[in-house]
C-alpha distance (Angstrom), angle and dihedral (degrees) to the residues before:
residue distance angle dihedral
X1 . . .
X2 3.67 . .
X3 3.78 130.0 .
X4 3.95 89.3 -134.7
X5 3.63 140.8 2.7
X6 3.65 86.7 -128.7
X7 3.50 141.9 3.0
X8 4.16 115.2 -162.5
X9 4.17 106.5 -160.0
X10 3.91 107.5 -145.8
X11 4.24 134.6 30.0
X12 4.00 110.8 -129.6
X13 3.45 125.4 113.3
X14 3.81 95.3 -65.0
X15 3.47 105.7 43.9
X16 3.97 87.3 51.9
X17 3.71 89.5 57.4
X18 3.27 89.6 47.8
X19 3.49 104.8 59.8
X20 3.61 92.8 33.9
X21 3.88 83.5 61.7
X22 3.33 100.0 45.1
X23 3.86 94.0 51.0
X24 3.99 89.3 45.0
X25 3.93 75.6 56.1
X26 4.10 93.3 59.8
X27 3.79 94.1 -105.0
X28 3.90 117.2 132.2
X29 4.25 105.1 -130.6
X30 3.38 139.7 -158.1
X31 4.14 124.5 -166.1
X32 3.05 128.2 -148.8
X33 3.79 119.8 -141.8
X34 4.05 121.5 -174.4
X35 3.68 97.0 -179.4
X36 4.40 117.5 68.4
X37 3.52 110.4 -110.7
X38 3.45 97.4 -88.5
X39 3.52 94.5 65.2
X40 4.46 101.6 38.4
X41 3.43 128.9 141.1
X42 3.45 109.8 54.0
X43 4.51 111.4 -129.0
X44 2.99 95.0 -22.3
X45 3.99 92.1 82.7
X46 3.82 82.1 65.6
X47 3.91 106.5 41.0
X48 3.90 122.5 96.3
X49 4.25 90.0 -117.2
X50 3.79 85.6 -121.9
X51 3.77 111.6 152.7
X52 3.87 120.2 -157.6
X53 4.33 102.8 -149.4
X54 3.80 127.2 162.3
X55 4.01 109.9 -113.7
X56 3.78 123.4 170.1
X57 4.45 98.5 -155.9
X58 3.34 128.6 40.3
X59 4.04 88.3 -125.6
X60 3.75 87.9 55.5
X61 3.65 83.2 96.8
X62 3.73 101.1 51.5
X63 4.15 78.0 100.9
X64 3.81 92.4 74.1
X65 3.58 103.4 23.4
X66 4.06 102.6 47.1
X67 3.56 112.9 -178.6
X68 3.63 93.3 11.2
X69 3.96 93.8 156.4
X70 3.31 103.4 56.3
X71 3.67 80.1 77.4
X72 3.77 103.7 31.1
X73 3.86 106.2 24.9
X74 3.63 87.4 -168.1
X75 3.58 99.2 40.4
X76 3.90 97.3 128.3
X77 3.82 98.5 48.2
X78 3.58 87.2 66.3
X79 3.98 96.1 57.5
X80 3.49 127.8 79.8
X81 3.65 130.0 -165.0
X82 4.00 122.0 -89.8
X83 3.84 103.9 -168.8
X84 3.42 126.4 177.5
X85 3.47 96.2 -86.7
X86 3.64 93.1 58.5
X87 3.52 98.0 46.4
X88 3.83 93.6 46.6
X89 3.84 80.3 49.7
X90 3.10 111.9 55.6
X91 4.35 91.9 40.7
X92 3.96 82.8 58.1
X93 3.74 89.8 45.9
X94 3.50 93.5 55.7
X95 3.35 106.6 39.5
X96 3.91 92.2 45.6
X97 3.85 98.2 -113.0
X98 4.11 86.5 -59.6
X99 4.14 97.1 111.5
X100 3.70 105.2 118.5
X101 3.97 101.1 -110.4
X102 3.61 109.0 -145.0
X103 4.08 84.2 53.2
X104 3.85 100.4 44.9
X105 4.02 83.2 43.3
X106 3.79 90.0 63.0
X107 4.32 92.0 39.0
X108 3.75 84.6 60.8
X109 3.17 113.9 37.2
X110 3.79 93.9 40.3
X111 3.74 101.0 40.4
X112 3.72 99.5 88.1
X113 3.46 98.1 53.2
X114 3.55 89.2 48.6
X115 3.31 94.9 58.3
X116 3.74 93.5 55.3
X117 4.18 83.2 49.0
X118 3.90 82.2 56.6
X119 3.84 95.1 56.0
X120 3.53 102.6 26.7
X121 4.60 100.9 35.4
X122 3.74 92.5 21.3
X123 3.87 108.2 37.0
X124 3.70 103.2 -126.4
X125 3.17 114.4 156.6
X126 4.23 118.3 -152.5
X127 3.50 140.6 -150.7
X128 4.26 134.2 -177.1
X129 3.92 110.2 -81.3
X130 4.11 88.3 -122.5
X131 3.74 86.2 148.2
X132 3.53 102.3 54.3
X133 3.73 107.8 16.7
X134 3.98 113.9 23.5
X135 3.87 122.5 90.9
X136 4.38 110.4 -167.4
X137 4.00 106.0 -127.1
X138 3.60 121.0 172.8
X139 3.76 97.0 -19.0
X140 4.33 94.9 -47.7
X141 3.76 124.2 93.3
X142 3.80 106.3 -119.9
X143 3.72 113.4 -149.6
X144 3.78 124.5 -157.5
X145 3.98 112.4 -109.2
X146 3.73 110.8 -76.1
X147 3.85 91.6 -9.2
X148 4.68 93.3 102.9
X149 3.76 105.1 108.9
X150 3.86 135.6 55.8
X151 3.97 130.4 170.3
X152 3.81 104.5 -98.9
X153 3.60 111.7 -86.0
X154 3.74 90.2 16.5
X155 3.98 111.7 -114.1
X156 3.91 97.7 -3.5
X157 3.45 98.2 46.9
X158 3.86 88.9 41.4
X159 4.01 88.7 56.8
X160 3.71 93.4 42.3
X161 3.47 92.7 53.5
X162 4.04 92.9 46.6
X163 3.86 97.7 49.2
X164 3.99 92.7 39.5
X165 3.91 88.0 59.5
X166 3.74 95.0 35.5
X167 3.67 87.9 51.2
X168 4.45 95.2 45.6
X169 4.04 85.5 53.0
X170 3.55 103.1 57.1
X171 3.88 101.5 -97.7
X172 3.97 103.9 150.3
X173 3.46 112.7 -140.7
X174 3.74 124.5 -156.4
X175 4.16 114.2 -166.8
X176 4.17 121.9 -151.3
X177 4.05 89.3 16.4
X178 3.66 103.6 139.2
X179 3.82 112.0 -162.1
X180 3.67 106.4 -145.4
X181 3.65 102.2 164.6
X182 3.34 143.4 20.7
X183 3.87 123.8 -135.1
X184 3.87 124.9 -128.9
X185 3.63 130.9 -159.1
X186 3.76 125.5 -137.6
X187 4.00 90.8 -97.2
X188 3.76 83.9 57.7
X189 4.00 91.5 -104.8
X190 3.97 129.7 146.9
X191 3.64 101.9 -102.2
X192 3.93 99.0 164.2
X193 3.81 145.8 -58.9
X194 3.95 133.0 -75.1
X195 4.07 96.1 -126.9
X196 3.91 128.6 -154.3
X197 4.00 111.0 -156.5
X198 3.58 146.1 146.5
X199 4.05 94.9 -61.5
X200 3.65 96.3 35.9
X201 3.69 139.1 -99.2
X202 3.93 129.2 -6.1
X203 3.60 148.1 152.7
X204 3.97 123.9 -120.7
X205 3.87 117.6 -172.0
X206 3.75 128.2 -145.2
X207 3.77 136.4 164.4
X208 3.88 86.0 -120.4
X209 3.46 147.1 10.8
X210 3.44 137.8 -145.1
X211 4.14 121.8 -159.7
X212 4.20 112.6 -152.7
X213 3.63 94.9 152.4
X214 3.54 99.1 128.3
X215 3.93 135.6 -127.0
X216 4.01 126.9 -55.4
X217 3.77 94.0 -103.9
X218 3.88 95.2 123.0
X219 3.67 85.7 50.6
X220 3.40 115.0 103.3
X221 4.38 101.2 -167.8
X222 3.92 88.6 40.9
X223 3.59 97.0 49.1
X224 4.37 85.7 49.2
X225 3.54 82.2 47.6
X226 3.45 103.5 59.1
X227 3.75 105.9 2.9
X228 4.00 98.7 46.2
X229 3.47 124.8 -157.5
X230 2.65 134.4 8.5
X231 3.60 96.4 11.5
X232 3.46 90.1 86.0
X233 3.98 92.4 75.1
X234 3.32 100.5 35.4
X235 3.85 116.4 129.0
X236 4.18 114.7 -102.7
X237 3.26 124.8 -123.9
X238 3.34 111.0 -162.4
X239 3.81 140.0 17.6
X240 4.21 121.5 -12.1
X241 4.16 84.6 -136.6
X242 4.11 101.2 76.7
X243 3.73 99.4 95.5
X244 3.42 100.4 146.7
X245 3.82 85.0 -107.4
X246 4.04 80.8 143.2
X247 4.05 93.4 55.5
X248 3.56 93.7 50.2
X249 3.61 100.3 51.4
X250 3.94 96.9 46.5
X251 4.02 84.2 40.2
X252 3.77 86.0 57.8
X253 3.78 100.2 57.0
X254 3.91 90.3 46.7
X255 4.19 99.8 -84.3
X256 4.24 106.2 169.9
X257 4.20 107.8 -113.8
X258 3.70 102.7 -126.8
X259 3.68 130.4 -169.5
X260 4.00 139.1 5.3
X261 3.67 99.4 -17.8
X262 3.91 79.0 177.8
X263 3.61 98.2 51.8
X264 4.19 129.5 76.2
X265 3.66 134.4 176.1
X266 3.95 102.9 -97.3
X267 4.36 129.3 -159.6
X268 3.69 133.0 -172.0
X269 3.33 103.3 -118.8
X270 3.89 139.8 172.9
X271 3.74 109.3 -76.0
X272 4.03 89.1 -161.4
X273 4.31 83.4 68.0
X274 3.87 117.3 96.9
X275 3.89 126.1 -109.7
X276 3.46 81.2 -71.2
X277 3.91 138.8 41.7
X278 3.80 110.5 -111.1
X279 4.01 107.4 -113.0
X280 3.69 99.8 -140.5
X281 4.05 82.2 57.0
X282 4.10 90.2 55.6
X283 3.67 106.9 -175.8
X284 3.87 94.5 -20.7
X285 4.46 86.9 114.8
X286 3.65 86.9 81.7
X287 3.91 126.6 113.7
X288 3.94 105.5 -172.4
X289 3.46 96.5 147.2
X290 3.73 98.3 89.1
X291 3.83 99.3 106.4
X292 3.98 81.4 81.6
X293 3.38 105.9 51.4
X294 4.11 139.9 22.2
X295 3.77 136.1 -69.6
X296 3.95 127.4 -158.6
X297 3.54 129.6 169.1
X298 3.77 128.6 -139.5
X299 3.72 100.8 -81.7
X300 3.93 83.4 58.4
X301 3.60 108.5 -108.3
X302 4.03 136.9 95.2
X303 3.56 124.1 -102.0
X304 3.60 111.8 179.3
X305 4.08 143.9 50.8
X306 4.08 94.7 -103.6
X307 3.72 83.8 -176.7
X308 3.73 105.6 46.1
X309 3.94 100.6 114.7
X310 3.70 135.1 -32.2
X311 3.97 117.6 -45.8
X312 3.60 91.2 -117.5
X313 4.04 82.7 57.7
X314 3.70 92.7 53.8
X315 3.68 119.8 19.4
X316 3.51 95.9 96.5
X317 3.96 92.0 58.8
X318 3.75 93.1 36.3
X319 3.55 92.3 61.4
X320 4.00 96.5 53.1
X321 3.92 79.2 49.2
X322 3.38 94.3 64.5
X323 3.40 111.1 32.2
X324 4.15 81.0 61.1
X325 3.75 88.2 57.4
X326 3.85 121.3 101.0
X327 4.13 106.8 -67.1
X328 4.08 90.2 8.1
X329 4.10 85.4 -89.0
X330 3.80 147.9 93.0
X331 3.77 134.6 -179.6
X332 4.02 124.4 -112.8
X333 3.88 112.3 -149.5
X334 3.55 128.3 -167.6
X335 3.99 138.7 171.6
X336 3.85 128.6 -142.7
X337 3.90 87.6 -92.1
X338 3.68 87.6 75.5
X339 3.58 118.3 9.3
X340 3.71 87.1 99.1
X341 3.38 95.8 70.3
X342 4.52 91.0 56.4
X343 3.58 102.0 125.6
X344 3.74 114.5 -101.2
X345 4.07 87.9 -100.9
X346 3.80 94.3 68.2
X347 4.03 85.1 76.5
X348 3.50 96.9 77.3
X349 3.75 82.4 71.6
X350 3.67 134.6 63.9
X351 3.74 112.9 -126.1
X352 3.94 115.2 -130.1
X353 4.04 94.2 -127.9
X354 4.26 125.1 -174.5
X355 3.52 125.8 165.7
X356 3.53 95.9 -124.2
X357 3.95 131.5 47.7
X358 3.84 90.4 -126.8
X359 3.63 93.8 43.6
X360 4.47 89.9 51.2
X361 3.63 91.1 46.7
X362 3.92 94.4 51.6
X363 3.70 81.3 52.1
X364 3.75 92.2 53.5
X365 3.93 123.2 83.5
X366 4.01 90.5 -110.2
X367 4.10 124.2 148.4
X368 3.66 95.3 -157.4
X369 3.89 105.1 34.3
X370 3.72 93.0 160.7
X371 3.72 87.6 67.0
X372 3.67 94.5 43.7
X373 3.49 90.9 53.2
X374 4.34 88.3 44.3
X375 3.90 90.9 48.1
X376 4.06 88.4 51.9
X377 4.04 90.6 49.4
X378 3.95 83.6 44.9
X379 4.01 96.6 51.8
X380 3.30 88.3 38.8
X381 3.84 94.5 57.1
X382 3.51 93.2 51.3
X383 3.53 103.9 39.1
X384 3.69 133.0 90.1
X385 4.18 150.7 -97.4
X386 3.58 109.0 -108.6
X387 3.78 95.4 -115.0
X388 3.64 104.0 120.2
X389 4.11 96.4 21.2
X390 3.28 107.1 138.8
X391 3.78 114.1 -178.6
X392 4.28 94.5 -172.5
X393 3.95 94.5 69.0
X394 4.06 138.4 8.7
X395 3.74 96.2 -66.6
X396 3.98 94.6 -175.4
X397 3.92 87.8 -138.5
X398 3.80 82.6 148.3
X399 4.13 133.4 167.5
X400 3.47 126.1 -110.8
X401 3.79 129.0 -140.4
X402 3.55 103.4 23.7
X403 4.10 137.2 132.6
X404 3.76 83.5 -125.2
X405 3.71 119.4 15.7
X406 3.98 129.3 -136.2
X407 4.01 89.8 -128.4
X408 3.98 85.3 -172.1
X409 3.48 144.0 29.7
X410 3.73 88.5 1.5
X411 4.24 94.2 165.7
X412 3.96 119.4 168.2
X413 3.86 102.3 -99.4
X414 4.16 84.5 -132.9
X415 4.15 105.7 122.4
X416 3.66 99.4 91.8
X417 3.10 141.8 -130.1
X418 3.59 89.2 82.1
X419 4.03 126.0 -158.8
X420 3.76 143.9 -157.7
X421 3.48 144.1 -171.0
X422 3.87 138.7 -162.7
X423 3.87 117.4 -121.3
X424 3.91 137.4 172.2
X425 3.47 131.9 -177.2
X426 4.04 112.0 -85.7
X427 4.03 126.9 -147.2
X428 4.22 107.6 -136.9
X429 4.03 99.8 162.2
X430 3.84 137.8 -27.6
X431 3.75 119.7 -113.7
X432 3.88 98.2 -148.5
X433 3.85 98.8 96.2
X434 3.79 138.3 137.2
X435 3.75 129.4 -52.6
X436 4.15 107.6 -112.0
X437 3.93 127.8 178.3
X438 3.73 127.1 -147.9
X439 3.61 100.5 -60.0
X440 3.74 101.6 45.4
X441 3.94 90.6 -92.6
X442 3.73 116.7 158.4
X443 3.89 109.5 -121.0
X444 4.06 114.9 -138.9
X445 3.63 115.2 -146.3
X446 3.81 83.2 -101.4
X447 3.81 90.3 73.8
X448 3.89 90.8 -117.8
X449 3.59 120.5 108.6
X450 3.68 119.3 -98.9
X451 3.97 102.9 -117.6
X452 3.88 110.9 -118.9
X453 3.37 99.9 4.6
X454 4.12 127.2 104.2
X455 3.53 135.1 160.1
X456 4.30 139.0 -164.6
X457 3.75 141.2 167.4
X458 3.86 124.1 35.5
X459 4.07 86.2 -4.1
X460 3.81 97.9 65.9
X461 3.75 112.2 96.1
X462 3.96 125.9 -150.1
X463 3.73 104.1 42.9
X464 3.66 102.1 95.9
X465 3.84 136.3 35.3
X466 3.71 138.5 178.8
X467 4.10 87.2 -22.3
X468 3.72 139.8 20.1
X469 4.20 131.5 -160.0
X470 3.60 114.9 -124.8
X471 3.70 112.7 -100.9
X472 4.01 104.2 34.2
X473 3.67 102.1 90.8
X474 3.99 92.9 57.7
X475 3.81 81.2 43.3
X476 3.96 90.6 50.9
X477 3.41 96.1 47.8
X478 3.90 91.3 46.3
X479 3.76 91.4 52.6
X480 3.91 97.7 39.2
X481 3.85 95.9 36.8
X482 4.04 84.9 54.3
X483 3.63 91.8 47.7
X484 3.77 94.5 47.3
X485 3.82 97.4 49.5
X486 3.89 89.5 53.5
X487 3.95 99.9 44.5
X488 4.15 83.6 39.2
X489 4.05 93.1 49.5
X490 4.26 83.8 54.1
X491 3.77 93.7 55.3
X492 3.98 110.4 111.1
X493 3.57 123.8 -162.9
């Protein structure tokens, strides 16, 4: 007989709703947790606990945020509907038609629901994504399309809330218990995991297991591997446990690689931040606000469309942009116009202010700082008043004349005092993952399921390619992780 019904290897976002599925499905769970306490829950610590769902009325979300107007009276007129068709969309928008269909099919037509499973099954308790998402116009808070409702204190509170219910229904949790193996039965089933913790090596059986370990983005030979240069330096976002320890062992018995082995979720960060964003700062490295102000790399000149779409559209390109710019870093510069509108994140830095553009770029770590002070006067020249800048929505207040156009809010940087701020291009996850059907079933490279063994969040491959929109990999790993605990819970041995 088996130790467990199921054992779920990892603690983020998907691996909670995993096993919280799984044991609403009558199976008895144990988690797996390689980090100490201290340090649990894999990214999710660090995300902002947004959660990108298809909704067709602004009051379909009076579910999760009850009595949202006695706050913000006018809550609703800022929201606009995100149906299916807009979330399916945008995700083959952004990846270029390359999402795997049958997967992105379930993400969107399931993610909804699963939200309401998160607040209603897994006691999560939301709030509006002002913070990250919601632009004041005329008195209403203007939220991008699809971007309107977080987890309560973002990440943190997100985690809190997973392990707390976890924890009330039963879900044994084991902390620094590396899985480094997974066990095999003569019939070529998933019969358990070879575990590394605090008194050494053991085995624990199940009749299925279910691998949430998360990508190979802290992982500096994988992500040289696969990511080349020079991804291997780059600055990590999120927690030092993602290895890929997860890949390797479902590799190892035969799993199918699946997806853009080559391709990671990217942030503009701070560059001033250490290999490794602090944890007590969460997700406060980011630097989205870019779309409102100018960036220049260190031979002085600009290199990308800052006003192309929506940061939550292209952050996760823009940061593999810049991070393959000279020194891995660029500068964002803003005037008083718009440094109002910087995300609150930007205060955990200070800004490098002057008076004059000349005088802030010879305080800036520039080679060429002629040309940084000649590509200024240039944007500047073909820029525009701020008359119909509108920071809510692509205003098409665009320059004119330039090598690469500012196709929105493309103001004059002219209302001194002017600031800037360091950035580099962040690693969150890796896209390259595992091939999965349906049901959360690991595919072997034989095209047959691998009995026993399943596998959501950060470790499914196929979803995402080249870029990502913020919110859908919480949202994946909700919907995946819930359908993984319930086919995992019906797995006999």
């Amino acid at each position: 007989m088996a130790d467990f019904d199921v054992i779920v290897v990892g603690a983020g976002n998907a691996a909670l709703a995993s096993a919280v599925s799984a044991t609403e499905n009558g199976a008895k769970v144990l988690l797996l947790e390689k980090a100490p306490v201290e340090m649990r829950g894999g990214n999710t610590h660090w995300s902002g606990g947004v959660f990108r769902f298809a909704f067709d009325a602004p009051r379909d979300l009076e579910f999760l945020l009850a009595g949202i107007e006695n706050t913000y009276p006018r809550f609703y007129e800022g929201v606009t509907p995100y149906t299916y068709d807009d979330f399916m969309g945008d995700l083959q928008r952004l990846t270029g038609g390359q999402t795997d269909p049958e997967l992105s099919e379930i993400l969107v037509s399931n993610s909804r629901d699963t939200v309401q499973w998160m607040h209603d099954v897994g006691k999560i308790p939301m709030e509006p994504a002002i913070g990250l998402s919601g632009v004041e116009k005329d008195g209403v808070i203007q939220f991008q399309r699809g971007m309107v409702v977080r987890a309560e204190h973002e990440g943190v509170g997100l985690s809190k809330s997973w392990f707390a219910t976890a924890e009330s229904m039963g879900v044994e949790i084991r902390y620094e218990s590396a899985a480094v193996e997974l066990l095999q039965n003569t019939k070529g089933r998933v019969s358990g995991v070879r575990v590394r913790g605090p008194d050494g090596v053991e085995e624990v059986t199940a009749n299925a297991v279910i691998l949430a370990a998360g990508g190979f983005e802290a992982n500096t030979h994988m992500r040289a591997q696969y990511l080349g240069a020079p991804w291997d330096q780059a600055k990590v976002r999120g927690t030092p446990h993602n290895q890929g320890d997860g890949l390797r062992m479902a590799l190892d018995i035969g799993a199918m690689a699946w997806g853009q082995w080559s391709g990671c979720h990217s942030t503009p960060i701070s560059a001033d931040w250490g290999h490794f964003a602090p944890r007590e700062l969460t997700d406060k490295s980011n630097r989205l606000s870019y779309l409102y102000g100018v960036l220049i790399n260190r031979l002085g000149k600009r290199f990308l469309d800052e006003g192309l779409d929506m940061q939550l559209f292209t952050y996760a390109k823009y940061g593999r942009i810049i991070l393959n710019e000279p020194g891995g870093m660029a500068f964002q510069i803003f005037d008083q116009k718009t440094v109002h509108l910087l995300e609150p994140r930007y205060s955990t830095s200070e800004p490098i202010a002057a008076d004059t553009l000349p005088e802030l770029i010879d305080k800036l770590d520039i080679d060429d700082k002629p040309q940084a002070v000649k590509t200024l006067e240039d944007f500047n020249a073909a820029a525009q008043g701020p008359e119909n800048f509108d920071p809510s929505q692509k205003d098409g207040v665009s320059t004119s004349g330039l090598d690469i156009e500012k196709t929105n809010w493309g103001l004059k940087l002219d209302k001194p005092p002017f600031h800037a701020y360091t950035v580099t291009g962040g690693i969150t996850f890796t896209f390259g993952g595992l091939k999965i059907d349906g049901q959360a079933r690991v595919m072997g490279t034989d095209w047959r399921p691998i009995p026993g063994l399943y596998t959501c969040g950060e470790m499914v491959g196929g979803l995402f390619h080249d870029n990502y929109g913020a919110g859908s990999g919480l949202m994946s790993g909700a919907v995946f992780g819930r359908i993984a605990g319930r086919s995992a819970a019906s797995e006999k041995s």
